[in-house]
Structure formats: C-alpha cells, structure tokens
N, C-alpha and C positions, 0 to 999 in steps of 0.2 A: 639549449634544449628547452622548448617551451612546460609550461607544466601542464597537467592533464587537469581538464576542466569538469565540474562536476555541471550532471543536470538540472538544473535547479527545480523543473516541473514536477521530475520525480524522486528530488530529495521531501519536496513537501505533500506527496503523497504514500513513500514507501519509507521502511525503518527496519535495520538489519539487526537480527537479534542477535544476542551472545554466540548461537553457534552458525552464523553465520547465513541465514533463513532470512527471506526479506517477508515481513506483513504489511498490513494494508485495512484500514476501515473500509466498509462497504458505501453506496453512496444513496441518496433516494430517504435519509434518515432526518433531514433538518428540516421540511417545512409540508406543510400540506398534512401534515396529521391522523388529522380528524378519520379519513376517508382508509386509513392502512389499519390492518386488524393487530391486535395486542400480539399477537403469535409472529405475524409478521415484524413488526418492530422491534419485537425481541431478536428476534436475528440479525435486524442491520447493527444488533450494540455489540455483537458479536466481531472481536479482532480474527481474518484471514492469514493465512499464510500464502504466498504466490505460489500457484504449478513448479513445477522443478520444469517444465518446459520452457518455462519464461526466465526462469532465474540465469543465465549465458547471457541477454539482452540485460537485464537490469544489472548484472557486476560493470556492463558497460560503460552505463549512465551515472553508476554510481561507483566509482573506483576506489574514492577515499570512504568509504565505509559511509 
C-alpha cells in the first residue's frame, strides 16, 4: 500500500490549528508599500481562517495534519 502524499504547495501556505481549522496569511503584504494605506496593511498582518467550504479539499491535500 503506497503511503498518502502530502501537498507540498499547500503545506507551505495553510497551517492547522489545535482544533483542527486550517489559516492562512493574506497575500499582497511584502513589497510595493508605499502606495497601500496604514488601515489597509493592518489587515493583511491579520492571520485567516479558511471557509468551512473549502476545508473537505484542504483535509485532502493535507492529510497528515
């Protein structure tokens, strides 16, 4: 029996919490600065939680936790 492979694209963009919730950083945060307003950027420093829509595809990808 082969073993179950993990995704690796989105091992290194999502991260499952304790109760089992995957998050996610927002993206649009690392260069170009200048031109995004303080209110704005305060929100991309802000950690997500993914839709519960999407969570059935990412146990997928992400099998071993």
């Amino acid at each position: 029996m082969p073993k179950i492979k993990t995704n690796r694209s989105a091992a290194k963009r999502f991260k499952k919490t304790g109760t089992g919730k995957f998050t996610y950083s927002k993206s649009h945060a690392n260069h170009i600065l200048t031109k995004k307003t303080t209110k704005r950027k305060r929100g991309l420093r802000k950690i997500q939680l993914v839709d519960k829509t999407n969570v059935k595809e990412l146990r997928l990808l992400l099998p071993n936790g």
